[in-house]
Backbone as CSV, one residue per row, in Angstrom:
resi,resn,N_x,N_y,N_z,CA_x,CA_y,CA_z,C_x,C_y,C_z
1,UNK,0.846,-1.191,0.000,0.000,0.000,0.000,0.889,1.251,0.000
2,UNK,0.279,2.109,-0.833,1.423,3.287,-0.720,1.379,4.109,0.512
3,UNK,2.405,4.875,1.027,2.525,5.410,2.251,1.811,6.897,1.462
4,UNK,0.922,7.585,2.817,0.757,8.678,2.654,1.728,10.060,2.867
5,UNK,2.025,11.059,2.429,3.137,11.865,2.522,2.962,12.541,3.868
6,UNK,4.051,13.287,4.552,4.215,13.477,5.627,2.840,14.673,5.862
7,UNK,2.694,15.054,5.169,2.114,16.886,5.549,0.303,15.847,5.486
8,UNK,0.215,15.637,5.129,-0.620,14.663,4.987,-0.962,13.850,6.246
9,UNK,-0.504,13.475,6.961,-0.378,12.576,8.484,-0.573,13.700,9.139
10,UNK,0.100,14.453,9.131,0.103,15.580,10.150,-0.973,16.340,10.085
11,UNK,-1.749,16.909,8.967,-3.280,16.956,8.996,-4.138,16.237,9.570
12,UNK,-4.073,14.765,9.606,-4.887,14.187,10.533,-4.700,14.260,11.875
13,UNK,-3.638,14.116,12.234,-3.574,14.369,13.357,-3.769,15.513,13.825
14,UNK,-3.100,17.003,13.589,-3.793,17.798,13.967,-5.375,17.938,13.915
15,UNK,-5.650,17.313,13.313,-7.564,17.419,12.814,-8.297,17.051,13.991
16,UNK,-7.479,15.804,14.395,-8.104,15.223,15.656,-7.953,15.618,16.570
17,UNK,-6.914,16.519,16.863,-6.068,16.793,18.237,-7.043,18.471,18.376
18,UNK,-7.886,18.725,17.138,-8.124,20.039,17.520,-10.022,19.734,17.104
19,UNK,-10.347,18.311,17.644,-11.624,18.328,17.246,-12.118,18.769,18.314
20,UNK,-13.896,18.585,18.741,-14.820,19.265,19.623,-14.708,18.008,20.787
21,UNK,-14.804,16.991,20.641,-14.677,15.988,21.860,-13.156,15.231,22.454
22,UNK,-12.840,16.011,23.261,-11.786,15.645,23.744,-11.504,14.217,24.169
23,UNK,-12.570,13.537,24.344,-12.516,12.476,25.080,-12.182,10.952,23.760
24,UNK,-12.793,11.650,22.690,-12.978,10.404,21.591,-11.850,10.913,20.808
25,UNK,-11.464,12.434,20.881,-10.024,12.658,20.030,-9.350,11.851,20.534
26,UNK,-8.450,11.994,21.786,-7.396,11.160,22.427,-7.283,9.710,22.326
27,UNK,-9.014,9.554,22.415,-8.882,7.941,22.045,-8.447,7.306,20.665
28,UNK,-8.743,8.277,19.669,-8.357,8.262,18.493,-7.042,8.281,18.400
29,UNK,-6.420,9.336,19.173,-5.091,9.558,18.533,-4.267,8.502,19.247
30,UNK,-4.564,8.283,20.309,-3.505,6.938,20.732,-3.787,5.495,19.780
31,UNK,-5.010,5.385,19.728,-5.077,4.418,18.268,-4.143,4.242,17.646
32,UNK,-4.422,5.662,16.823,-3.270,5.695,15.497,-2.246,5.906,15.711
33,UNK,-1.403,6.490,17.082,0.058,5.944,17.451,0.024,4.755,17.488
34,UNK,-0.536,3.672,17.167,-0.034,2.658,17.502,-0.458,1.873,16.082
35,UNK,-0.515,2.393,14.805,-1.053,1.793,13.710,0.557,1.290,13.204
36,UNK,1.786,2.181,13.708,3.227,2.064,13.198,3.917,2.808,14.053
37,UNK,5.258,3.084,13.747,6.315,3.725,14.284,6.252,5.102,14.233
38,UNK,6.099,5.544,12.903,6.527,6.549,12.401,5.373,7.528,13.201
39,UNK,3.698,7.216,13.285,2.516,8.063,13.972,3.173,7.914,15.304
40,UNK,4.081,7.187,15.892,4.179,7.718,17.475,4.410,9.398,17.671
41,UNK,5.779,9.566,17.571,6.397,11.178,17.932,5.229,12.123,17.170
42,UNK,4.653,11.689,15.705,3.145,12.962,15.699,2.606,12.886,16.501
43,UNK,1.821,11.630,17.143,0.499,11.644,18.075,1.047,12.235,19.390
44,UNK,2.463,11.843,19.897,2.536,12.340,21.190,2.208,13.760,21.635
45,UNK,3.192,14.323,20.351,3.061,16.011,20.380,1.844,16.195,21.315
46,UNK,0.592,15.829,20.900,-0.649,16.190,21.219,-1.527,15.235,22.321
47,UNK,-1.020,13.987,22.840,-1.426,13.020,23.396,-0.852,14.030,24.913
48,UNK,0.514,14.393,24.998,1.176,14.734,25.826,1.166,16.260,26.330
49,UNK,0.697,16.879,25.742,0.671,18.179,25.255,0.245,18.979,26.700
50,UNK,-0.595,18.038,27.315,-1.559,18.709,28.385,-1.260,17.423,29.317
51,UNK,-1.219,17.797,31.061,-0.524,17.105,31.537,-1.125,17.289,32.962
52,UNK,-2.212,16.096,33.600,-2.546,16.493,35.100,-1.929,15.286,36.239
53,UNK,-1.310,16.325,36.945,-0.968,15.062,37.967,-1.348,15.168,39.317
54,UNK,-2.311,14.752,39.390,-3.331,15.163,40.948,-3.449,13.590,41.795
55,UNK,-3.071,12.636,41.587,-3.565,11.704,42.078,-2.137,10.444,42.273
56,UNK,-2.300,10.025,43.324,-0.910,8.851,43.590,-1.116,8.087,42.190
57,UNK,-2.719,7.040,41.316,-2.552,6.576,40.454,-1.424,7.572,39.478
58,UNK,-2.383,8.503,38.961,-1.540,9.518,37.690,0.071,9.898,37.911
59,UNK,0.332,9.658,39.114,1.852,9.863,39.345,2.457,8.377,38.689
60,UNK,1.869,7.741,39.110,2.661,6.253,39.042,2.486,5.840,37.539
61,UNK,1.335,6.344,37.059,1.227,5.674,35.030,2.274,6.400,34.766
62,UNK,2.206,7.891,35.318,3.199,8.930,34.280,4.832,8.792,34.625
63,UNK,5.001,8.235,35.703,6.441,8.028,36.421,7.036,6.735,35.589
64,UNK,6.278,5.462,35.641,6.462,4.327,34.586,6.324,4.622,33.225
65,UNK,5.532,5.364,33.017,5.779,5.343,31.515,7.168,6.607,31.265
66,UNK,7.193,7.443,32.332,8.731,8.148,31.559,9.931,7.207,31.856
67,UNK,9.758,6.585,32.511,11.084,5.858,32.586,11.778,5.204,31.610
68,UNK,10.515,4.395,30.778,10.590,3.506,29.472,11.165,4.941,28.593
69,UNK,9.806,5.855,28.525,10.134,6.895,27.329,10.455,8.300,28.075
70,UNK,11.757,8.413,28.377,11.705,10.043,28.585,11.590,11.106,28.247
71,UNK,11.709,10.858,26.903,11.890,11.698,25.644,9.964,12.401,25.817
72,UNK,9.645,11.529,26.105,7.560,12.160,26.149,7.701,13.476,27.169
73,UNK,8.832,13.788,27.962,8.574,15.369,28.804,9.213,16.649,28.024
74,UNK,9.654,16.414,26.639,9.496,17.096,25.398,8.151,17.740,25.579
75,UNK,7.530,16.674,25.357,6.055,17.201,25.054,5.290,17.906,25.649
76,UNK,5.527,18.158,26.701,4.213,18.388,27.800,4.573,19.689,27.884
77,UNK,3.507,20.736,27.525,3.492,22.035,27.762,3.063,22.926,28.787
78,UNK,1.847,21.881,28.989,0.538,22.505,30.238,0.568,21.523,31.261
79,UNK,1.051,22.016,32.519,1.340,21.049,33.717,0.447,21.325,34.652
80,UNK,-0.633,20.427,35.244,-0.712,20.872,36.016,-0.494,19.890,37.080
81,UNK,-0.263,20.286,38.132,0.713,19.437,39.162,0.235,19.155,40.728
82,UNK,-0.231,18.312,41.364,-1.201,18.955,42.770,0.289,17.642,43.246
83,UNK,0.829,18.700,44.655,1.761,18.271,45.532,1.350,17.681,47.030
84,UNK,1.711,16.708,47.344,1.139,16.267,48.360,2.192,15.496,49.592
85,UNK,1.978,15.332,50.917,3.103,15.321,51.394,2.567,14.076,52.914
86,UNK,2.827,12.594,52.445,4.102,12.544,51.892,3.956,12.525,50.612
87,UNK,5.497,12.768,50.092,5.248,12.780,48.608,5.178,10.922,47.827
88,UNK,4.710,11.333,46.821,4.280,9.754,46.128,6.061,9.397,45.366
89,UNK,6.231,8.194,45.521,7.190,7.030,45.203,7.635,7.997,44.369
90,UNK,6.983,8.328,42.710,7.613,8.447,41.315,7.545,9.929,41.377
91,UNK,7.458,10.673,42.166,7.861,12.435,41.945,8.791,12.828,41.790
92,UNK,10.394,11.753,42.224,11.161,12.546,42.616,11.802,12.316,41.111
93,UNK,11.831,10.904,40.551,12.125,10.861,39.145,11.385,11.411,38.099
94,UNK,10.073,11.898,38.454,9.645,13.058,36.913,9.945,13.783,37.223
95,UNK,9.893,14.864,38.489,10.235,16.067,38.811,12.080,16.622,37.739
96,UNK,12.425,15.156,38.222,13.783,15.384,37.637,14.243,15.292,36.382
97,UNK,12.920,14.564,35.529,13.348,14.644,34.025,12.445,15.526,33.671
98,UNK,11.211,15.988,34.335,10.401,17.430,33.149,12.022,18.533,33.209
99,UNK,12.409,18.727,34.260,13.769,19.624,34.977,14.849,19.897,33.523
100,UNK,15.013,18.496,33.015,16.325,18.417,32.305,14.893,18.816,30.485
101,UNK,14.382,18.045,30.353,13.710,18.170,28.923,12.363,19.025,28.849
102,UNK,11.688,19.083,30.073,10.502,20.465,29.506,10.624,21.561,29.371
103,UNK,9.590,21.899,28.402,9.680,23.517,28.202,8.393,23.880,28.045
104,UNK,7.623,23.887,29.502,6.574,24.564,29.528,5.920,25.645,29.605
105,UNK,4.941,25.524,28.751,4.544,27.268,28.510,2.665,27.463,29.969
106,UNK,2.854,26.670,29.975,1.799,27.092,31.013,1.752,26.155,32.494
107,UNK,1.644,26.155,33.735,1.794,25.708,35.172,1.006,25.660,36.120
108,UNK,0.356,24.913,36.485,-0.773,25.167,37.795,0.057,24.069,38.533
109,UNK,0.466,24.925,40.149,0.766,24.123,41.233,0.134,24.674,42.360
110,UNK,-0.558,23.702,43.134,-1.473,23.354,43.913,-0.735,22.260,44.963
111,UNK,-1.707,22.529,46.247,-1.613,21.180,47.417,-3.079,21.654,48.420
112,UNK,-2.987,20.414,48.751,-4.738,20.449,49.391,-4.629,21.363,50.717
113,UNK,-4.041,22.509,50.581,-3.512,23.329,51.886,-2.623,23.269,52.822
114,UNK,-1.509,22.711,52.370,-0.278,22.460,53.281,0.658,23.456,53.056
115,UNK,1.499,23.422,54.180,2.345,24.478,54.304,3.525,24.063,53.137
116,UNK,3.907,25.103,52.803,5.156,25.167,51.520,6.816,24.230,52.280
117,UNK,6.726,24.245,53.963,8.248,24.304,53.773,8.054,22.542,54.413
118,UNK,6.764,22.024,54.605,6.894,20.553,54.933,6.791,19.786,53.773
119,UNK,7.276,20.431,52.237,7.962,19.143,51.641,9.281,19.161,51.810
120,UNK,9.770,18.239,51.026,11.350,18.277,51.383,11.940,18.754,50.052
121,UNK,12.780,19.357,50.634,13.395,20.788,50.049,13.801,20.423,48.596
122,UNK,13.991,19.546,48.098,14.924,19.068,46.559,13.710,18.544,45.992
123,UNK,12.166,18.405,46.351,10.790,18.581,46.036,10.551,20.332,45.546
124,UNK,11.058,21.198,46.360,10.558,22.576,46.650,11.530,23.214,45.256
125,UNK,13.124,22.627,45.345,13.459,23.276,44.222,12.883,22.792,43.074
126,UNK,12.363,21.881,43.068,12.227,21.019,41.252,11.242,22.240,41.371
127,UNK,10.207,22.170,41.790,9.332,22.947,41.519,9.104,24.234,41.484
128,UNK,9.949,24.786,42.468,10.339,26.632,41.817,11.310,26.300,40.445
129,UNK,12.039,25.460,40.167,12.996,25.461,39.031,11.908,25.689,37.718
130,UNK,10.851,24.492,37.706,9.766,24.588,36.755,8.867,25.919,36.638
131,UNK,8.628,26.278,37.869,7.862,27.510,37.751,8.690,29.001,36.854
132,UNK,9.885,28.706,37.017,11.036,29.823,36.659,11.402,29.254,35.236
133,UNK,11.392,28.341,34.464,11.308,28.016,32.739,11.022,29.274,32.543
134,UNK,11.959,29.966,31.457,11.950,31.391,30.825,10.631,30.710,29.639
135,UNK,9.993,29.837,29.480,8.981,29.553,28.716,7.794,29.671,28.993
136,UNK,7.333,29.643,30.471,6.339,29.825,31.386,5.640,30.756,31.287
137,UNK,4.673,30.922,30.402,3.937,32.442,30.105,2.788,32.201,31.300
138,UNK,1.966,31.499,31.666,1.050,31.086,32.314,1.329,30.308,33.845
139,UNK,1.010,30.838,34.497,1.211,30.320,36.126,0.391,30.657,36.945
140,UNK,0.024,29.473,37.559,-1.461,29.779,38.574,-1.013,28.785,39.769
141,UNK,-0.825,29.310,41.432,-0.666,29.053,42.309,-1.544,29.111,43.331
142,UNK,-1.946,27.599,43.706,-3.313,27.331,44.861,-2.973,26.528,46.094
143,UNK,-3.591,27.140,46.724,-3.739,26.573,47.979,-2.444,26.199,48.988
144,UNK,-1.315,26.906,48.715,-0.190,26.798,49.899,-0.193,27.985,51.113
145,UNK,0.288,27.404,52.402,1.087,28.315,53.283,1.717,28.568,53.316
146,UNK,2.119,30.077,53.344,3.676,30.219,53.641,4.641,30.136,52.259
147,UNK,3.883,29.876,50.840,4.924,30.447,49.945,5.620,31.539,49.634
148,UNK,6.274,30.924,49.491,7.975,31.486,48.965,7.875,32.876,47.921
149,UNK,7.269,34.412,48.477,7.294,35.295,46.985,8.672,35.355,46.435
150,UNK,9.682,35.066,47.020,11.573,34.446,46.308,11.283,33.762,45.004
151,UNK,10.221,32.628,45.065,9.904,31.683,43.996,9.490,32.821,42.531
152,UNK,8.516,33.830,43.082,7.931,34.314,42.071,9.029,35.448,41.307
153,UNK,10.107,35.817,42.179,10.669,36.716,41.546,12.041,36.016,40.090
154,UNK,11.770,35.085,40.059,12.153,34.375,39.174,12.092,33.876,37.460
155,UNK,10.364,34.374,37.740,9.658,34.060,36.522,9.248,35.450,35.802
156,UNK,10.308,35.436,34.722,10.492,36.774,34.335,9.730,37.011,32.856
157,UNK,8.784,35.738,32.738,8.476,36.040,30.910,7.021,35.671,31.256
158,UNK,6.165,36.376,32.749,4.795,35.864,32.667,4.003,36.969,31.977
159,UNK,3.020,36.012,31.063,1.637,36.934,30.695,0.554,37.122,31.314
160,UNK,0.227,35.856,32.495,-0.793,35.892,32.953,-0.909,34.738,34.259
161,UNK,-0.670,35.826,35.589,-0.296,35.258,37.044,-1.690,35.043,37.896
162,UNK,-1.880,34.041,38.322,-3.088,33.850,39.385,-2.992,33.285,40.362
163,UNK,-2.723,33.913,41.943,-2.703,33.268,42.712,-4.029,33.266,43.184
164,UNK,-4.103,31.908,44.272,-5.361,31.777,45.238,-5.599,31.237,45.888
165,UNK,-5.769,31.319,46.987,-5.800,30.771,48.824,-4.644,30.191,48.673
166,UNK,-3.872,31.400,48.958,-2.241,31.441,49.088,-2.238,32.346,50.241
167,UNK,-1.054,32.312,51.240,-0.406,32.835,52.074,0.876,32.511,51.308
168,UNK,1.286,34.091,50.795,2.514,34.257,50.395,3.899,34.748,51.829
169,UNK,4.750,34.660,51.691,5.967,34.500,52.824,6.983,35.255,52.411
170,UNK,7.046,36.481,53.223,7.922,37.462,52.830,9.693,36.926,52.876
171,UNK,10.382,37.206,51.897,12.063,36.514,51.919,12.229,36.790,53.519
172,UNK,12.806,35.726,53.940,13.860,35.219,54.639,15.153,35.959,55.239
173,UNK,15.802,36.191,56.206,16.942,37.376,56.433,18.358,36.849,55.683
174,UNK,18.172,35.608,54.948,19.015,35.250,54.318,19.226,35.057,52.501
175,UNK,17.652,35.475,52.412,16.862,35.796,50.758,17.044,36.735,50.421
176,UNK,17.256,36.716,49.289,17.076,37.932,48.559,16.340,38.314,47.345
177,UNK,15.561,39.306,47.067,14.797,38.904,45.781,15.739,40.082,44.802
178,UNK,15.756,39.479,44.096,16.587,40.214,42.672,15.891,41.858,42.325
179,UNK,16.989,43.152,42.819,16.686,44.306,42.401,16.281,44.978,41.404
180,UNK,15.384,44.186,40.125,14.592,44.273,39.506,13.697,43.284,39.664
181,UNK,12.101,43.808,39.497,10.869,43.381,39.522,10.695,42.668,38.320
182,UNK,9.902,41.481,38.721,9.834,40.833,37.144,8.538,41.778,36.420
183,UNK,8.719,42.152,35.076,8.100,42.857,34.401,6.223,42.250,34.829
184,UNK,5.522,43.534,34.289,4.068,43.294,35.144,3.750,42.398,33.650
185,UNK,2.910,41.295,34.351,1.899,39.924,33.380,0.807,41.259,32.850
186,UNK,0.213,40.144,31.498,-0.867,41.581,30.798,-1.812,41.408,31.793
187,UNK,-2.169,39.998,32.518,-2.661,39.905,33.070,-2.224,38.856,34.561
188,UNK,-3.151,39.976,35.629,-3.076,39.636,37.539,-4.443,39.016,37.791
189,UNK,-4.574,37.656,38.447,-5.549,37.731,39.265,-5.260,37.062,40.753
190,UNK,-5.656,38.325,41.610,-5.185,37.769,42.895,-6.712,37.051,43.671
191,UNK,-6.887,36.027,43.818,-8.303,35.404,44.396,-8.400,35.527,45.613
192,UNK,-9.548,35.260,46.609,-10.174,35.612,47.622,-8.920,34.277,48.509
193,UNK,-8.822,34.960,49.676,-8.465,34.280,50.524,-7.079,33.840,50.250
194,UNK,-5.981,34.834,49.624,-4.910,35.558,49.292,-4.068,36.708,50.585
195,UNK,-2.894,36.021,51.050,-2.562,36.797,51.892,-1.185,36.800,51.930
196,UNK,-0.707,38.419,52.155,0.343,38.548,52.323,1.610,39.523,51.000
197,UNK,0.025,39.841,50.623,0.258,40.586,49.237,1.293,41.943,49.158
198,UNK,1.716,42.595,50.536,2.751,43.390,50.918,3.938,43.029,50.138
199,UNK,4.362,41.331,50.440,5.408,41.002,49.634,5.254,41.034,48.285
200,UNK,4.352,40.637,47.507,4.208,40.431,46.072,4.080,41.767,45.411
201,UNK,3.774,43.132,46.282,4.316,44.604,45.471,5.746,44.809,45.765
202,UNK,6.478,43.954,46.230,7.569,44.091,46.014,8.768,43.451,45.289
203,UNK,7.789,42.232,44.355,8.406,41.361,43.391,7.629,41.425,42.189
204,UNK,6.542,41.958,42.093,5.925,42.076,40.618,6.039,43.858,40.638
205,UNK,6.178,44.332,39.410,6.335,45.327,39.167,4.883,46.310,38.847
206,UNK,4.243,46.476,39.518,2.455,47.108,38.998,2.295,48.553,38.700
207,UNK,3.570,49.092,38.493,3.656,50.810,37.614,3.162,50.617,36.797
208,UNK,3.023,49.699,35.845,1.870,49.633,34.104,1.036,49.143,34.216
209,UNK,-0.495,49.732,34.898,-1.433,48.874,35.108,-2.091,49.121,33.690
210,UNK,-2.082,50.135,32.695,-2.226,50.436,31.954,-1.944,49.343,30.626
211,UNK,-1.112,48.284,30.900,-0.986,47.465,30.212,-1.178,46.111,30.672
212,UNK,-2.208,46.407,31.478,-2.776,44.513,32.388,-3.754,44.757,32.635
213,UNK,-4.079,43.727,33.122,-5.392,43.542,33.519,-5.563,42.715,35.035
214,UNK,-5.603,43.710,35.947,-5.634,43.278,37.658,-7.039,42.486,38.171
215,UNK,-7.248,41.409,38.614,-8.590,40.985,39.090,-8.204,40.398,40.779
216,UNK,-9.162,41.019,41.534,-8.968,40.805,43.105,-10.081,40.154,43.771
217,UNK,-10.299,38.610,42.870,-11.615,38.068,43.577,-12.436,38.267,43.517
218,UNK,-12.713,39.531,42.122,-14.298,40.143,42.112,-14.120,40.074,40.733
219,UNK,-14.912,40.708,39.913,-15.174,40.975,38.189,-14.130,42.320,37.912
220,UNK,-13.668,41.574,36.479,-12.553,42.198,36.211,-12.200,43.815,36.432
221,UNK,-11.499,44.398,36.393,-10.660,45.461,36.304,-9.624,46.066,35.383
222,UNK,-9.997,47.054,34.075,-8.897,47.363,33.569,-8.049,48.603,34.046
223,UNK,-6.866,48.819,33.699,-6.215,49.459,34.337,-6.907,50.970,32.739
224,UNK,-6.151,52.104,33.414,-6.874,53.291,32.140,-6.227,53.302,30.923
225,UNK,-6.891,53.358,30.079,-6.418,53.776,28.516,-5.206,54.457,28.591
């Protein structure tokens, strides 16, 4: 049978990867990774693309399956990540290969309300390391005590920051946050039950409100023409 040409494959797959049911795309597209060799690395692009890890199961499929394939934390753009303590078996080996091969453009880290400094600390860097990817346009931070605003002054290429039911944690007498502000996101939303926001005017830069868009738990806010 003749092979179809490349640009050609890649239409289908994008076709599927950008249809209306998410649930029967994916099923599709892992299908057809598996019709041959060559549909793997297309389908992953998009199999992988989006990435939730909230649950001891989802740690453990995604921890076994990078081990076999590491090369799949290429892929993953949109992380979202819920931390839990103790921490699960396979965190400490993805943490450490998204570290070396992702380049994510968007981040949600979350924990079911625990304090920031009872994980253990080489947990705490993987994850400010990820949050700080100069690729990271998108970052949304839930539900910790006591984070680190040190973490945020790091992430210098955001478009659009959301914290919420956060207690942020002013640096440390041994911290320091870098004497430039990371440039202001087009868009802020700080959510209800947000504290400690003293520190965070002193690591986000909010002189251009004129070019963002600030939301404080209520309906939006533009800054003036």
């Amino acid at each position: 049978m003749e092979k179809l040409p490349l640009d050609i494959l890649l239409y289908i797959v994008d076709l599927l990867a950008g249809g209306d049911d998410d649930s029967e795309d994916i099923n599709s597209l892992r299908i057809l990774s598996q019709t041959c060799k060559s549909m793997v690395p297309l389908c992953r692009k998009h199999l992988f693309s989006s990435l939730r890890l909230s649950s001891e199961l989802s740690f453990e499929r995604f921890g076994n399956l990078l081990s076999e394939n590491p090369d799949i934390a290429y892929y993953v753009k949109s992380l979202n990540y819920r931390v839990y303590n103790p921490i699960y078996d396979h965190e400490w080996s993805i943490l450490d290969i998204l570290k070396k091969r992702a380049s994510l453009k968007s981040m949600t880290l979350s924990s079911p309300g625990l304090d920031w400094k009872d994980f253990p600390e080489s947990i705490r860097l993987s994850l400010v390391f990820l949050i700080q990817l100069p690729t990271v346009a998108d970052l949304n931070i839930e539900d910790f005590k006591g984070f680190p605003v040190t973490a945020l002054s790091g992430c210098r290429n955001l478009i659009d920051l959301q914290l919420e039911r956060l207690v942020l944690a002013h640096p440390e007498g041994d911290q320091v946050i870098s004497c430039s502000k990371i440039p202001t996101p087009v868009s802020i939303y700080i959510g209800e039950r947000t504290y400690g926001l003293a520190a965070l005017l002193n690591t986000v830069d909010f002189s251009r409100p004129s070019k963002g868009d600030v939301r404080c738990g209520m309906p939006r806010w533009h800054g003036p023409d």
